[in-house]
C-alpha positions in Angstrom: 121.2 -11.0 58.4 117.4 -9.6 58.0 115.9 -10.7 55.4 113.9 -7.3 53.2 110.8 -8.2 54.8 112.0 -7.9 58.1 114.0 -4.7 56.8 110.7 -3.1 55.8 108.4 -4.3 58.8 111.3 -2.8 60.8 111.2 0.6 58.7 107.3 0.4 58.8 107.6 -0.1 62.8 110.0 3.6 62.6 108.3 5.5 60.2 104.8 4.2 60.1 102.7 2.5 57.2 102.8 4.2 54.2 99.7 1.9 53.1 97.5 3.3 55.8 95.8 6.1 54.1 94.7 6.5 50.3 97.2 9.9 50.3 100.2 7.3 50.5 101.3 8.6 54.2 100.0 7.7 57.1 96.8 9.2 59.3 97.5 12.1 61.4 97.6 11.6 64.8 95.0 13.1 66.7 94.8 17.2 67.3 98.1 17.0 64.8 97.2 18.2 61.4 98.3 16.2 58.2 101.6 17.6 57.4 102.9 17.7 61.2 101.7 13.9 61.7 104.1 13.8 58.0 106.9 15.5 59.4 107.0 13.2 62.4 106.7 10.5 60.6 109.8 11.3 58.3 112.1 12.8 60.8 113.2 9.9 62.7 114.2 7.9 59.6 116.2 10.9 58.3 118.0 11.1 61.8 119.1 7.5 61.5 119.5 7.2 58.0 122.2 10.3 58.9 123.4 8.2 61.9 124.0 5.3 60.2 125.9 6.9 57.3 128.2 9.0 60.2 128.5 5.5 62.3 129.7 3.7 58.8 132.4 6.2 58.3 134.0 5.3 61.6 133.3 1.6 61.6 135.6 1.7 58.0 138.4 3.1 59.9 137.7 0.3 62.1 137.7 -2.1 59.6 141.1 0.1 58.0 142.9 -0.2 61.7 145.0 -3.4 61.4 146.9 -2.8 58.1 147.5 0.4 58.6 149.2 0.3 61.4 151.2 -2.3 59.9 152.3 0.0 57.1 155.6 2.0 57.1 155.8 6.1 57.5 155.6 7.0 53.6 153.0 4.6 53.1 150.9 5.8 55.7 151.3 9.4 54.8 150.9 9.0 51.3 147.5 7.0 51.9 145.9 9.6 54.7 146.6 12.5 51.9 145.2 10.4 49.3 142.1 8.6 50.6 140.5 10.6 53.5 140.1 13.8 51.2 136.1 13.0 50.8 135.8 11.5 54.2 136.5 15.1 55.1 134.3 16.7 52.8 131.4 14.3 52.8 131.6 13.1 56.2 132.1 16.4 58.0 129.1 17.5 56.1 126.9 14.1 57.2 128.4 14.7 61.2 127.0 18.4 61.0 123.4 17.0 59.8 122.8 14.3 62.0 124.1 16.2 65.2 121.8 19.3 63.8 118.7 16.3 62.9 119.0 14.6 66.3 119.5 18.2 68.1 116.0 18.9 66.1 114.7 15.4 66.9 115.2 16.0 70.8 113.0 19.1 70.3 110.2 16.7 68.7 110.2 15.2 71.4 110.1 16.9 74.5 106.8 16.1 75.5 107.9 12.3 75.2 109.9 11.7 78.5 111.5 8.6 78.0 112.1 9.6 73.8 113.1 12.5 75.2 115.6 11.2 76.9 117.3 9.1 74.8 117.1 11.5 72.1 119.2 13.8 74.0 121.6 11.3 75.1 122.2 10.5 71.8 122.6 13.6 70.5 125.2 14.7 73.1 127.1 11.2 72.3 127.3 12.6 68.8 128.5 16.1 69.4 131.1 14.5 72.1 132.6 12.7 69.1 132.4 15.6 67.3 134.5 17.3 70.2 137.2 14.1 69.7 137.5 14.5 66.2 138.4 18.7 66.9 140.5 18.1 69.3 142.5 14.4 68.6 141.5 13.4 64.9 141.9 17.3 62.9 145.0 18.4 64.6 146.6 15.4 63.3 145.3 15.8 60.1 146.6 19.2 59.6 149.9 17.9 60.1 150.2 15.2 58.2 149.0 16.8 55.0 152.0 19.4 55.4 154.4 16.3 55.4 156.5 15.2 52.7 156.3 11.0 52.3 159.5 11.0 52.1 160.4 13.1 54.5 158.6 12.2 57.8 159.0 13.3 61.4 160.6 11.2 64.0 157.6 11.4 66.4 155.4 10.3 63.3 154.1 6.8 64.8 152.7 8.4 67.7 150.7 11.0 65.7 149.5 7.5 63.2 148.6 6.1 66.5 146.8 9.2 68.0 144.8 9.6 64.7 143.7 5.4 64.3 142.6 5.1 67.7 140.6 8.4 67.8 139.0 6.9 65.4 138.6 3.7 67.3 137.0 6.1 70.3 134.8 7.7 67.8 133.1 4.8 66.7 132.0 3.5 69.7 130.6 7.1 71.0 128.4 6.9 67.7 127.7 3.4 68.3 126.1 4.7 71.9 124.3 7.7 70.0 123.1 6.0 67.7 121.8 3.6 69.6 120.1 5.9 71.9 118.7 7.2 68.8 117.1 4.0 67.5 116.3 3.6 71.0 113.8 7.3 70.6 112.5 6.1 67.7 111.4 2.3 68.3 109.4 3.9 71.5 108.2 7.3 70.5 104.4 7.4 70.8 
C-alpha cells in the first residue's frame, strides 16, 4: 500500500504542484492564460476521481459476488430491493459524469496524440459499460423489484445470475477505461 507521500507525489505528478506559484496553483503553461493552465490542471483529477468512484461501485459487487449467489430466492430478492436503491441513484448519477468528464477530457486533448488516444479509449470503455448495464444489468432490475420475496419466478436464478455477472463484465470494462484514463493523464504534456 502507498504510503501518503507517495499518494501526494503521485497526485502532484497528475495535477501539478500546487506550491509552484505564490497564487497557490500552478504557472500557466506557455501561450495558455492562467485560468485555462487551472482548468487543465484540475480536470484530469476530477475525471479519475469520477472513475475511481464508478470503478469502486462495481468492484463491491465483486467483492458481494460469492455470498450472494449462495443465498436462496427470497433472500436474494429481498436484498437487491433493499440495498442497491442508492447504487441506482448515486451511482447512475457518478456513471453519467465521468463518461460526460472523460468525453470532455478527450476534447482537452486532441492536440495530444497519444493522450488523445487513450482518453478516447477510455471513454468509449466507459460508455460500453454503460451500454451493459442498459441492456443486461436494468432489465433485470426492473423485474426484480416487481417481485414478491415470497413469491419468486421459476426462472429466477438465471435472472440473479445474469444480473451478478453483468456486473462482473462491468468491472473489468471500467477497470480498462480507467486505466486508459490514468494512462492520459500520467503522459499528457
Amino acid at each position: 500500500m502507498a504510503t501518503s507521500i507517495e499518494s501526494a507525489s503521485i497526485i502532484v505528478r497528475l495535477i501539478g504542484n500546487p506550491l509552484a506559484s505564490s497564487t497557490g496553483f500552478t504557472a500557466a503553461m506557455p501561450g495558455t492564460p492562467r485560468s485555462s493552465s487551472m482548468f487543465l490542471t484540475l480536470w484530469p483529477f476530477i475525471v479519475l476521481l469520477l472513475g475511481a468512484l464508478l470503478i469502486g461501485t462495481t468492484f463491491a459487487h465483486i467483492l458481494e459476488m460469492p455470498a450472494k449467489l449462495s443465498l436462496d430466492g427470497p433472500e436474494w430478492v429481498h436484498l437487491q430491493q433493499r440495498l442497491y436503491r442508492t447504487f441506482a441513484s448515486v451511482g447512475g448519477a457518478v456513471e453519467i459524469a465521468a463518461i460526460v468528464c472523460a468525453t470532455v477530457y478527450a476534447y482537452l486533448l486532441r492536440d495530444q496524440r497519444t493522450a488523445l488516444t487513450l482518453a478516447v479509449c477510455g471513454t468509449v470503455f466507459l460508455v460500453v459499460a454503460f451500454i451493459v448495464w442498459l441492456s443486461m444489468t436494468a432489465p433485470v432490475n426492473a423485474k426484480v423489484l416487481r417481485w414478491n420475496p415470497d413469491a419468486i419466478p421459476a426462472g429466477w436464478k438465471m435472472l440473479r445470475t445474469r444480473w451478478e455477472y453483468s456486473h462482473a463484465i462491468r468491472f473489468v470494462i471500467h477497470l480498462i477505461g480507467v486505466s486508459a484514463l490514468i494512462g492520459a493523464a500520467l503522459i499528457r504534456r
